[in-house]
PLY file of the C-alpha trace (Angstrom):
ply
format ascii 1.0
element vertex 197
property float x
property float y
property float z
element edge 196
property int vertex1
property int vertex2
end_header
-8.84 -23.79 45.98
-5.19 -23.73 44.26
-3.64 -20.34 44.18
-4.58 -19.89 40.23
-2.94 -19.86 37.39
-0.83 -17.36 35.27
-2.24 -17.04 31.74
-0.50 -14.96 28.60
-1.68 -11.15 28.14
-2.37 -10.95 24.99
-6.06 -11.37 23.32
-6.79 -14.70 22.20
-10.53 -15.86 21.20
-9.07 -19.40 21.37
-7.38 -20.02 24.57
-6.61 -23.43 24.89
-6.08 -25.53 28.09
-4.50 -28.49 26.92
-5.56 -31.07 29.96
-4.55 -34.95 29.45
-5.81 -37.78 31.71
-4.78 -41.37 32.64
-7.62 -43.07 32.70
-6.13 -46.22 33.67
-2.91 -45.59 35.65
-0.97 -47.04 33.01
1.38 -43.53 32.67
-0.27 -43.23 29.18
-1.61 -40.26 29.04
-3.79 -38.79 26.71
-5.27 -35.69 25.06
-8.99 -35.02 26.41
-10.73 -35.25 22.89
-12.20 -31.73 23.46
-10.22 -28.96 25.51
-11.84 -26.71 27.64
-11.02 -23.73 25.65
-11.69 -19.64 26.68
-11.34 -16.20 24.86
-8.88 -13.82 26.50
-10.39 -10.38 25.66
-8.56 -6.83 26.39
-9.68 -4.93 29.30
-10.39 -1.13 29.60
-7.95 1.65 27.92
-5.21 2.62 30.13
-3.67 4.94 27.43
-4.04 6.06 23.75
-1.74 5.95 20.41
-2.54 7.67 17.68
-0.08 7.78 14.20
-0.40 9.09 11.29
1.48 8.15 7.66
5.16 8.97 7.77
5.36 10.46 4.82
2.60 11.94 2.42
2.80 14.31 -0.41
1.04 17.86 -0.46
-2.37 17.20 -1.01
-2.29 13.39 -0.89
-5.15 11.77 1.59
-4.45 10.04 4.59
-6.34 8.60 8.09
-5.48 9.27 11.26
-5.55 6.08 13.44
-6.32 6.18 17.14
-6.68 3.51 19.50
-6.89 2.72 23.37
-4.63 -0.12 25.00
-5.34 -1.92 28.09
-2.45 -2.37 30.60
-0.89 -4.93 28.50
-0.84 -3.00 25.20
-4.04 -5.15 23.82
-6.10 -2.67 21.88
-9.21 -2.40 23.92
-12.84 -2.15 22.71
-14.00 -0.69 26.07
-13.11 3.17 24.66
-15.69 5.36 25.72
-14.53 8.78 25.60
-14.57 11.67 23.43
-10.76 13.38 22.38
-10.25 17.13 21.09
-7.83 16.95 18.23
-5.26 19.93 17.85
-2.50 20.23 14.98
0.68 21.85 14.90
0.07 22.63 11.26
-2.61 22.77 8.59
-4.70 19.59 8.29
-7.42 19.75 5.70
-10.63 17.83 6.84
-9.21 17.37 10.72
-12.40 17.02 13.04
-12.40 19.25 16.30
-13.12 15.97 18.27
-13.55 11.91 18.01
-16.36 10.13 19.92
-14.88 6.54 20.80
-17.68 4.92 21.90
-17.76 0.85 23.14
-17.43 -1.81 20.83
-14.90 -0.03 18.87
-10.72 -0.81 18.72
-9.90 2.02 16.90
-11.05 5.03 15.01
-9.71 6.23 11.79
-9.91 9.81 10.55
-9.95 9.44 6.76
-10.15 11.88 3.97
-7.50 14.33 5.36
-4.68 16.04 3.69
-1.69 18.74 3.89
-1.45 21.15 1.01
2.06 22.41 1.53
5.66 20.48 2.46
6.53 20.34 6.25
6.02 18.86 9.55
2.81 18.20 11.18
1.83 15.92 14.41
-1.56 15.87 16.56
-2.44 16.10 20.00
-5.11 14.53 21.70
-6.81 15.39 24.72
-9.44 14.12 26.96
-12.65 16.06 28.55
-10.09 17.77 31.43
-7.98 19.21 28.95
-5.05 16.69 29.88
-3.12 15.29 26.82
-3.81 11.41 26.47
-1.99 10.94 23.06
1.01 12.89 20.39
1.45 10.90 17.33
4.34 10.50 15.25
5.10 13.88 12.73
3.75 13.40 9.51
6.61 14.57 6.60
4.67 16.29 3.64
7.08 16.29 1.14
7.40 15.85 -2.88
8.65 12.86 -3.13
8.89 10.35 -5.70
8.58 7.14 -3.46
6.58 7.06 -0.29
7.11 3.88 1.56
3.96 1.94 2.99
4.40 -0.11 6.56
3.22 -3.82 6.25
3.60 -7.36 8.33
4.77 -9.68 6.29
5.33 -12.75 8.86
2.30 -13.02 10.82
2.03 -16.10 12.43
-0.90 -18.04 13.56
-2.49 -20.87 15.29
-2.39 -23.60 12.22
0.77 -23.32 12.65
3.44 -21.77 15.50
1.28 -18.53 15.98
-1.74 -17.76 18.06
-5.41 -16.89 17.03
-6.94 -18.43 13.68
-5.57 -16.98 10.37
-8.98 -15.38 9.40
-8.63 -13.20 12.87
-5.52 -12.35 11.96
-6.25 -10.97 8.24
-9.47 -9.26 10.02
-7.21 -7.42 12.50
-4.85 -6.27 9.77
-7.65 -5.22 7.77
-10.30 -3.45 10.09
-7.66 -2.75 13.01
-6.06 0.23 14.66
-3.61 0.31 12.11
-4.89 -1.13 9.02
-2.16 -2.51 6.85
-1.25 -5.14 3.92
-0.22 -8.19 5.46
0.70 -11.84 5.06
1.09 -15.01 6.60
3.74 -17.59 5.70
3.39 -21.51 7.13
6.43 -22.26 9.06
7.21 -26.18 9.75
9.75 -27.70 12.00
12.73 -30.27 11.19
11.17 -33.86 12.31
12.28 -37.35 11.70
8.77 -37.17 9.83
9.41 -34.03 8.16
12.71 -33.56 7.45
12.57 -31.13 4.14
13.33 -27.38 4.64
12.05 -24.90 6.85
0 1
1 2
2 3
3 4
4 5
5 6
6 7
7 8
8 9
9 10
10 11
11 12
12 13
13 14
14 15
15 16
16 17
17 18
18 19
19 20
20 21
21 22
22 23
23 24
24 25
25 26
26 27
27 28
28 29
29 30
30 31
31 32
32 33
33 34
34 35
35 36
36 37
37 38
38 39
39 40
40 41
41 42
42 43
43 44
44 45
45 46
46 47
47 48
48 49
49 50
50 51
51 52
52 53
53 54
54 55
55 56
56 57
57 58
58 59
59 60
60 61
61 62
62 63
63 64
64 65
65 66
66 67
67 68
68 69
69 70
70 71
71 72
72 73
73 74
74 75
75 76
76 77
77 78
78 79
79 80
80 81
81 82
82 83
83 84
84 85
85 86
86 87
87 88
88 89
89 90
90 91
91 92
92 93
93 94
94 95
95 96
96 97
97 98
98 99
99 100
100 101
101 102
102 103
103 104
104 105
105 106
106 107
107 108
108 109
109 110
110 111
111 112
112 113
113 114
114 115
115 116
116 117
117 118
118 119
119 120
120 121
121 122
122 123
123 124
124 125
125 126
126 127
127 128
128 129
129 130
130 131
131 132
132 133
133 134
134 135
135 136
136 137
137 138
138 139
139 140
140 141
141 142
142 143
143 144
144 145
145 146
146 147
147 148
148 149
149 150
150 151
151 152
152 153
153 154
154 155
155 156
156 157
157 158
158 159
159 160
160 161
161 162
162 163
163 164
164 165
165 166
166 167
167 168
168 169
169 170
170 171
171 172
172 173
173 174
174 175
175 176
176 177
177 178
178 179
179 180
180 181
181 182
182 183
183 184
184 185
185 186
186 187
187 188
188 189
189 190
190 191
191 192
192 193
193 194
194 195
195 196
């Protein structure tokens, strides 16, 4: 056998192998009409990331997100592990501990809240005691505008992206993160298409 190939790290249910023949010598070659095609799935969590909103107001709800990575920063579904949870500040409805169990990319802590301004952040450890994950601080503050995080260029495989476009709205909604997102078609300047990008 060949020494192998190198293939992409990131998660892709649709990895294609794009193989062309010449089935008569002729130097025409041609697609196969159906590629061999695989799924690239994550492997098992080398580290966690949890985050909270950046900023809330007193009292306002909001999830904590948590999620596992494999080596390559793919969020992995192979979590199973439970995590103590341990503010630096008073979190309203904050569990003791999260069971990740398989099957799962992330878990989301809803239905908490702050009731006074400040700082607050949460530490996660694992069964030894050892901390596996500090999100971001979470600003409780009385604002009038609080500002939402969203991807607005995804990108994917109908046109330059990777991974069909109903994975892709999945992911944003039911992911680690959960967030509004959209997808914009992006075509390429052609003698065939030769209008605007």
């Amino acid at each position: 056998g060949g020494p192998g190939m190198r293939l992409q790290t990131f998660c892709e249910e649709t990895f294609e192998f794009r193989v062309l023949a010449d089935p008569i010598a002729t130097f025409n070659f041609q697609p196969l009409p159906v590629q061999p095609v695989i799924a690239i799935v994550p492997g098992p969590p080398e580290r966690y990331v949890a985050t909270l909103p950046t900023l809330r107001r007193p009292g306002e709800p909001f999830a904590l997100k948590v999620k596992g990575e494999d080596k390559w920063g793919n969020p992995s579904d192979r979590c199973d592990t439970t995590l103590s949870l341990e503010a630096d500040g008073a979190i309203d409805g904050l569990p003791e501990r999260i069971d990740f169990k398989p099957d799962a990319f992330a878990i989301a802590v809803s239905g908490l809240s702050v009731p006074d301004k400040g700082k607050v952040s949460v530490t996660l450890r694992d069964r030894s005691g050892a901390v596996v994950a500090k999100t971001n601080p979470l600003i409780v503050d009385d604002r009038m505008l609080v500002h939402f995080w969203a991807d607005l260029h995804g990108q994917s495989e109908e046109t330059i992206g990777t991974g069909s476009a109903r994975a892709y709205f999945a992911f944003a909604r039911d992911g680690p993160a959960s967030t509004p997102a959209a997808t914009r078609a992006t075509t390429s300047r052609s003698p065939t298409n030769s209008g605007p990008n």
